[in-house]
PDB file of N, CA, C and O in Angstrom:
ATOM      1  N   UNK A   1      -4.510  68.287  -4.641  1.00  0.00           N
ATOM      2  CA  UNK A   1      -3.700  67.143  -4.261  1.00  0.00           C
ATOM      3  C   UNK A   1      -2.228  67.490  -4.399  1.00  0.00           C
ATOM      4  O   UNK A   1      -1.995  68.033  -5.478  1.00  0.00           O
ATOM      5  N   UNK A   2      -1.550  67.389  -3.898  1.00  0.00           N
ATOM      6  CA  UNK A   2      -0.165  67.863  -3.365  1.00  0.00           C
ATOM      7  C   UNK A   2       0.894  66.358  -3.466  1.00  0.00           C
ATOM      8  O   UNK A   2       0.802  65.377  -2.727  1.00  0.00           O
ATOM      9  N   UNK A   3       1.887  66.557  -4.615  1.00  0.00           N
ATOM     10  CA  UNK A   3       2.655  65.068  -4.898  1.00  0.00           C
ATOM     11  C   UNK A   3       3.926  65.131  -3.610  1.00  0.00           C
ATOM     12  O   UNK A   3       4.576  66.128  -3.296  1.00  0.00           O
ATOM     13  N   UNK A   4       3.989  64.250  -3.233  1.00  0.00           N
ATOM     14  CA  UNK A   4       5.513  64.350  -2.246  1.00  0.00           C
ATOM     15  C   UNK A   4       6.675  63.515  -2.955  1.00  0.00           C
ATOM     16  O   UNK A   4       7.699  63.198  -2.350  1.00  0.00           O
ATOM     17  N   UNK A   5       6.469  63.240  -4.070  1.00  0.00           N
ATOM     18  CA  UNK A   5       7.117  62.328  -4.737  1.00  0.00           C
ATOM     19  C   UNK A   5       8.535  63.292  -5.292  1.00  0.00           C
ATOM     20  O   UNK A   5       8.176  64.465  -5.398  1.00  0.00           O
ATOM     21  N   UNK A   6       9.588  63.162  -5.558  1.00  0.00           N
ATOM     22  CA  UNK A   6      10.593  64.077  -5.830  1.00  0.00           C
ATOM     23  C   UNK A   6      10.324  64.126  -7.443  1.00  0.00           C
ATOM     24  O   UNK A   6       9.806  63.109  -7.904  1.00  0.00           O
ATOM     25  N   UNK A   7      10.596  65.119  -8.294  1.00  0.00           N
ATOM     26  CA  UNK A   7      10.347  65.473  -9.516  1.00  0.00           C
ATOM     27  C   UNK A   7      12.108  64.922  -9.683  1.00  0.00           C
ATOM     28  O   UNK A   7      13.040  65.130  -8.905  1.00  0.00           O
ATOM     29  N   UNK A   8      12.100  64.216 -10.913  1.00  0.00           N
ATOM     30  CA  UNK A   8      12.836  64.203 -11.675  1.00  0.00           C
ATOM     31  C   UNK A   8      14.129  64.876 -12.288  1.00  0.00           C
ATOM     32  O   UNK A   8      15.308  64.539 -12.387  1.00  0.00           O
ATOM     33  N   UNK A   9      13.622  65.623 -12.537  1.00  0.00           N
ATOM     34  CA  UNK A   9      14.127  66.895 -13.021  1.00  0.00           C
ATOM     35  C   UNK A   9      14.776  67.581 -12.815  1.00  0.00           C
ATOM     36  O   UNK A   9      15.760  67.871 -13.495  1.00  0.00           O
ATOM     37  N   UNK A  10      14.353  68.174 -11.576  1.00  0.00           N
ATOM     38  CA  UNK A  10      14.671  69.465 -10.778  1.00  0.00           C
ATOM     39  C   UNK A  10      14.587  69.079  -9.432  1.00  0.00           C
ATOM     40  O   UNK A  10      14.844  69.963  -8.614  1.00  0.00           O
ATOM     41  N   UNK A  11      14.317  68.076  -9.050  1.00  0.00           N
ATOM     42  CA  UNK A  11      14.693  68.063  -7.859  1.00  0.00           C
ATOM     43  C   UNK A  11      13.755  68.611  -6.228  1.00  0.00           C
ATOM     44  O   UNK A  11      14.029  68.533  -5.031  1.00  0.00           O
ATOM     45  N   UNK A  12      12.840  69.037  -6.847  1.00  0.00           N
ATOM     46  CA  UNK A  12      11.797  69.867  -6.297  1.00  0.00           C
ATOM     47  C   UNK A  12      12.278  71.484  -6.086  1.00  0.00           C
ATOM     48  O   UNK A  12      11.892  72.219  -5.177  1.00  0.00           O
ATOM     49  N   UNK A  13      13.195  71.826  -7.142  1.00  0.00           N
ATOM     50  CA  UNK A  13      13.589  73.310  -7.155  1.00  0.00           C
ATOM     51  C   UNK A  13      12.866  74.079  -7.948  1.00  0.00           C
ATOM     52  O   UNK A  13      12.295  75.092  -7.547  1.00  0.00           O
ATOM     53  N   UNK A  14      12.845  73.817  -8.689  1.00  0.00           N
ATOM     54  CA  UNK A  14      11.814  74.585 -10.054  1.00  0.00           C
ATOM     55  C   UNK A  14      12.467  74.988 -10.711  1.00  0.00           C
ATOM     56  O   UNK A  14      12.035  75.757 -11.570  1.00  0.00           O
ATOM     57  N   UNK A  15      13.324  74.792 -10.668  1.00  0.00           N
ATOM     58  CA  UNK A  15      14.544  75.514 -11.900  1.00  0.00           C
ATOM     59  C   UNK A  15      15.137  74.160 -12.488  1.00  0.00           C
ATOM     60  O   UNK A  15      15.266  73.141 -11.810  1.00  0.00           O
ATOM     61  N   UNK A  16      15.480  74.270 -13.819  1.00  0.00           N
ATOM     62  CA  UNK A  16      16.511  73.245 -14.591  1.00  0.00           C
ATOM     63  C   UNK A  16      17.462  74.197 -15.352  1.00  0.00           C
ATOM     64  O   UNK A  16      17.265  75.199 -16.040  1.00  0.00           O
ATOM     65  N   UNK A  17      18.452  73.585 -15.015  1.00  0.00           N
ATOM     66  CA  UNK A  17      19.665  74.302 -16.155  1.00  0.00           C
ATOM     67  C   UNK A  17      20.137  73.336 -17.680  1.00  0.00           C
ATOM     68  O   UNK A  17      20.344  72.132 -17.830  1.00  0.00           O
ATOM     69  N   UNK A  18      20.156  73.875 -18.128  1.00  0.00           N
ATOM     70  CA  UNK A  18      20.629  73.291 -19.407  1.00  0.00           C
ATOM     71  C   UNK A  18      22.160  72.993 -19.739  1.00  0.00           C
ATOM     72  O   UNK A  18      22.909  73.338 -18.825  1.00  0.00           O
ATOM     73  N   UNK A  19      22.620  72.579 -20.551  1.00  0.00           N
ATOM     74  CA  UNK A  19      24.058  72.381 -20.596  1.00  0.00           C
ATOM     75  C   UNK A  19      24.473  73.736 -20.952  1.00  0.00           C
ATOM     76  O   UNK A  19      25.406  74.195 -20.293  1.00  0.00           O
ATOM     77  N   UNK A  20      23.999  74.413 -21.800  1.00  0.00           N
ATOM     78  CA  UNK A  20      24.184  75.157 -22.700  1.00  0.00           C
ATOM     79  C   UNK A  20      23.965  76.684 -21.830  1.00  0.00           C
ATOM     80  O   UNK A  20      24.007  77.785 -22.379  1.00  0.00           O
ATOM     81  N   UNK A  21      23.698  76.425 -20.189  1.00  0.00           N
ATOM     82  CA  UNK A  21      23.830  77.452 -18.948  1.00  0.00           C
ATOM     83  C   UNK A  21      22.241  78.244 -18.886  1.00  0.00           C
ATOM     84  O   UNK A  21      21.930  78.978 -17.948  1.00  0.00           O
ATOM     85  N   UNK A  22      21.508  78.009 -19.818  1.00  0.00           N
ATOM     86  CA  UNK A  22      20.483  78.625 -20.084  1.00  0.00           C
ATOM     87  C   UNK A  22      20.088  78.010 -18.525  1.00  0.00           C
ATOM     88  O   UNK A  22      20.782  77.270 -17.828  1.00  0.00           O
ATOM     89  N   UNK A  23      18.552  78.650 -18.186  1.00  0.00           N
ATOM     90  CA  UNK A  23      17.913  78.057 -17.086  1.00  0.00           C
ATOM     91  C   UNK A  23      16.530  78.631 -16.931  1.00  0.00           C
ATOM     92  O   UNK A  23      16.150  79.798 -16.843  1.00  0.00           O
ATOM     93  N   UNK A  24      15.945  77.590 -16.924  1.00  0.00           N
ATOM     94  CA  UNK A  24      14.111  77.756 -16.988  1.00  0.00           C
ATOM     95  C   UNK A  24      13.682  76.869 -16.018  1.00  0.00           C
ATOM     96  O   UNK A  24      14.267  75.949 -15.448  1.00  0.00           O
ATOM     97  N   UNK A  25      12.045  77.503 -15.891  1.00  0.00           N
ATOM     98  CA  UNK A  25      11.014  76.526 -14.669  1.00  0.00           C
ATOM     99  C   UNK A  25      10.770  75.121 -15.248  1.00  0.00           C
ATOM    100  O   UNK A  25      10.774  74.915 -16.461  1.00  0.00           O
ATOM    101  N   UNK A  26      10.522  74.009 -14.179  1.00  0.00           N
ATOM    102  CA  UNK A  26      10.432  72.744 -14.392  1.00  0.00           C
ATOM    103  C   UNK A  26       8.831  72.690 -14.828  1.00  0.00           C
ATOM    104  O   UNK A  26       7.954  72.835 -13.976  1.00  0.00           O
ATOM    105  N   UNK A  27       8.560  72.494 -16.061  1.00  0.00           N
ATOM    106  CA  UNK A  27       7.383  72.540 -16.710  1.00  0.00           C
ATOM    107  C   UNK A  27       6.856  71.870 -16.088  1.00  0.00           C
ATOM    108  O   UNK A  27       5.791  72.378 -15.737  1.00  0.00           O
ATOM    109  N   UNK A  28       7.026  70.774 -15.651  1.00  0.00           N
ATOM    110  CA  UNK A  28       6.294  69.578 -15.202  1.00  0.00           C
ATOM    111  C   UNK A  28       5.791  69.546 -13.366  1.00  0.00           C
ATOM    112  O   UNK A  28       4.999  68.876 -12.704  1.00  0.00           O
ATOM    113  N   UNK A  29       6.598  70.481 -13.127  1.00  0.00           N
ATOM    114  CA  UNK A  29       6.354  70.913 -11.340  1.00  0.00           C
ATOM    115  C   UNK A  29       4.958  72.229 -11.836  1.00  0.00           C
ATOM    116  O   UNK A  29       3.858  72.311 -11.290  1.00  0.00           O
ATOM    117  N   UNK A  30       5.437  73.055 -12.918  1.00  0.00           N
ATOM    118  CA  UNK A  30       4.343  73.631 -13.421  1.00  0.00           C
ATOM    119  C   UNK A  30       2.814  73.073 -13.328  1.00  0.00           C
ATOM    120  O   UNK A  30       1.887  73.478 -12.627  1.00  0.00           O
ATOM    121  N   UNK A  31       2.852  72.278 -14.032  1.00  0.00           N
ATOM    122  CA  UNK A  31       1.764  71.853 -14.544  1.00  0.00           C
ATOM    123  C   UNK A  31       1.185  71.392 -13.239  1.00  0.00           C
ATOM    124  O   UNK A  31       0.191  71.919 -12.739  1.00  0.00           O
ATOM    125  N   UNK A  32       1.884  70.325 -12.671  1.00  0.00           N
ATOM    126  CA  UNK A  32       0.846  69.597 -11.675  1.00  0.00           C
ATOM    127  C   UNK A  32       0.668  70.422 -10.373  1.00  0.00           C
ATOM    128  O   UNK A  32       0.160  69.846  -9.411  1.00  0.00           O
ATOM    129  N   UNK A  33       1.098  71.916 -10.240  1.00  0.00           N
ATOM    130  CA  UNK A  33       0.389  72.994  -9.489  1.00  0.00           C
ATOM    131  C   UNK A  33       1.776  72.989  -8.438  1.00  0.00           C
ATOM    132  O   UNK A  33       1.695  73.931  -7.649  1.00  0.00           O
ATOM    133  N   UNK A  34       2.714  72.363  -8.290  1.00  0.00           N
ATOM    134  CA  UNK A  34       4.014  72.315  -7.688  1.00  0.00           C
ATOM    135  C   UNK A  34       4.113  73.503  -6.698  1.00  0.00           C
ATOM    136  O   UNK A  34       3.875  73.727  -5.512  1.00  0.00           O
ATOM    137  N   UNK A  35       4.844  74.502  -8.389  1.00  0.00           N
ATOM    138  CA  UNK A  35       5.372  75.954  -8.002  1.00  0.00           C
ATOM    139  C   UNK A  35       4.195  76.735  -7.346  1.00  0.00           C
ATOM    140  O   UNK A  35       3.040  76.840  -7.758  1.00  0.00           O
ATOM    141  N   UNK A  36       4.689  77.190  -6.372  1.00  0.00           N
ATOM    142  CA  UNK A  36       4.093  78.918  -5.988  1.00  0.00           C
ATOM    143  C   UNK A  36       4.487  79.996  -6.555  1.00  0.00           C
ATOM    144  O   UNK A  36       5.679  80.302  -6.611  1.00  0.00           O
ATOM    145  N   UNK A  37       3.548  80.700  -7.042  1.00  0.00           N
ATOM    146  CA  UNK A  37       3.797  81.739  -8.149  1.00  0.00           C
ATOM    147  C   UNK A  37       4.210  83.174  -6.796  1.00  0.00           C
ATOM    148  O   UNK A  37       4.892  84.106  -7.223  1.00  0.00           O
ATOM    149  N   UNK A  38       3.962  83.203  -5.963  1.00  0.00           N
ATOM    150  CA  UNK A  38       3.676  84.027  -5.379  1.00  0.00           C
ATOM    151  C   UNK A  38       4.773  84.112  -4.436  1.00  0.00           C
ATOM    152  O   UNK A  38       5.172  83.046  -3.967  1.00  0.00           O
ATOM    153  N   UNK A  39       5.373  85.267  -4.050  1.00  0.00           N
ATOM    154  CA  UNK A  39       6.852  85.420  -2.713  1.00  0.00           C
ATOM    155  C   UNK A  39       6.422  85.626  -1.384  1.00  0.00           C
ATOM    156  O   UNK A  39       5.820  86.639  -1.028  1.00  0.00           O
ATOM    157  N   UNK A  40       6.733  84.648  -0.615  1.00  0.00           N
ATOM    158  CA  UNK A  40       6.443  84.669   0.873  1.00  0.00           C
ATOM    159  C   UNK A  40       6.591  86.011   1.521  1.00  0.00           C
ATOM    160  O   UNK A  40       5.934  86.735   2.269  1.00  0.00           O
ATOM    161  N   UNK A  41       7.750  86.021   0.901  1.00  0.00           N
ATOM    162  CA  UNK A  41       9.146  87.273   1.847  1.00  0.00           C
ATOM    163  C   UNK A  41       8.422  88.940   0.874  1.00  0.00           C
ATOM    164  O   UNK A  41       8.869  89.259  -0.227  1.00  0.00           O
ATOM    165  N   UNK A  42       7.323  89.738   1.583  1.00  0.00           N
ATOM    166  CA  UNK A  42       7.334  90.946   0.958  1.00  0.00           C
ATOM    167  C   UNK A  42       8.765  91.602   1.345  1.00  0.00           C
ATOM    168  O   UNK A  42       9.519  91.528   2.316  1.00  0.00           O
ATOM    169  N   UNK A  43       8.763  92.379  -0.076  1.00  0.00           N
ATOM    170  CA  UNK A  43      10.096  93.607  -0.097  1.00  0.00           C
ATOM    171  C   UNK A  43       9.408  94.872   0.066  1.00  0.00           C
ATOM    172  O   UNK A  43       8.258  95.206  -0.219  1.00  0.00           O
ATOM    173  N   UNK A  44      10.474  95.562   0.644  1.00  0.00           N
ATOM    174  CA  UNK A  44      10.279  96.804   0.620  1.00  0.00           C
ATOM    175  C   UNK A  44      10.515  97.718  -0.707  1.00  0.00           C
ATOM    176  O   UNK A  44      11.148  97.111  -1.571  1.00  0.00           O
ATOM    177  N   UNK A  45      10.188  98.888  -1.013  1.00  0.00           N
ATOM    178  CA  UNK A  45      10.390  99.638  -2.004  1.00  0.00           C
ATOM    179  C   UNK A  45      11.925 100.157  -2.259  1.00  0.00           C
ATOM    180  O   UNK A  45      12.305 100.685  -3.305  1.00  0.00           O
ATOM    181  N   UNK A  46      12.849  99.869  -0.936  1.00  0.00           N
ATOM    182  CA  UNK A  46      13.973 100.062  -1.068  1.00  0.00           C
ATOM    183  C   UNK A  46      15.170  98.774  -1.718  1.00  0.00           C
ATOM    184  O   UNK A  46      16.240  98.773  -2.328  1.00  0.00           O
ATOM    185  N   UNK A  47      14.309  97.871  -1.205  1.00  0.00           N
ATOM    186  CA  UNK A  47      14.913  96.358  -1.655  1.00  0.00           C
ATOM    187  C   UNK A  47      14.884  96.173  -3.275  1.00  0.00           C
ATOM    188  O   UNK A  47      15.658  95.523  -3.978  1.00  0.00           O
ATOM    189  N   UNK A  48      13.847  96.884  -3.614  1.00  0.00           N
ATOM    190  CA  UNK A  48      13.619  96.782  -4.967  1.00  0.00           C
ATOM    191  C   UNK A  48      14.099  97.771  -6.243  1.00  0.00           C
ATOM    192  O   UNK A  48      13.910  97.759  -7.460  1.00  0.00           O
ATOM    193  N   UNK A  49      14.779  98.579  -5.356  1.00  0.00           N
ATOM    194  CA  UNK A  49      15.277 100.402  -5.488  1.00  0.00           C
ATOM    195  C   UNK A  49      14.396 101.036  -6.620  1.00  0.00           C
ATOM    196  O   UNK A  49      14.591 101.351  -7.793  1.00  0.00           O
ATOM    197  N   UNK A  50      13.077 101.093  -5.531  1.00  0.00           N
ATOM    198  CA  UNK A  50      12.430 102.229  -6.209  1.00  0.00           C
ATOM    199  C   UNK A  50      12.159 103.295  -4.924  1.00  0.00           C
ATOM    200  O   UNK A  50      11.692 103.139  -3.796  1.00  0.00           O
ATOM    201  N   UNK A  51      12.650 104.375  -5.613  1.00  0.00           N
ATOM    202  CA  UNK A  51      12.477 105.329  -4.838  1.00  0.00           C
ATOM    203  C   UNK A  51      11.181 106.336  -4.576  1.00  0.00           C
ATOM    204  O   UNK A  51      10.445 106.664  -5.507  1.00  0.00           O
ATOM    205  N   UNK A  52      10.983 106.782  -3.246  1.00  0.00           N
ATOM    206  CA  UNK A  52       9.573 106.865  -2.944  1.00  0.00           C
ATOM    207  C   UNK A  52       9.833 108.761  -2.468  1.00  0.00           C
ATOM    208  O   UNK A  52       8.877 109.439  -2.091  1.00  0.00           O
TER     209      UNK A  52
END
């Protein structure tokens, strides 16, 4: 089940910043299966600078 409701929080970003500049995932987009753990966009081995 998939919420369309806007999170609180974050805004539907997945990130929150703190005052204090720190910045972590929105636990709560966590939990209810929100985030995609996974990157659309594959990189190349050069994007990532490992050399082949």
């Amino acid at each position: 089940m998939v919420e369309t409701a806007v999170c609180p929080k974050c805004s539907n970003t997945g990130k929150i910043k703190e005052r204090d500049g720190t910045v972590h995932i929105c636990f709560d987009c966590l939990q209810s299966g929100r985030l995609d753990q996974h990157d659309k966009k594959l990189k190349s081995a050069e994007e990532l600078g490992i050399k082949l």
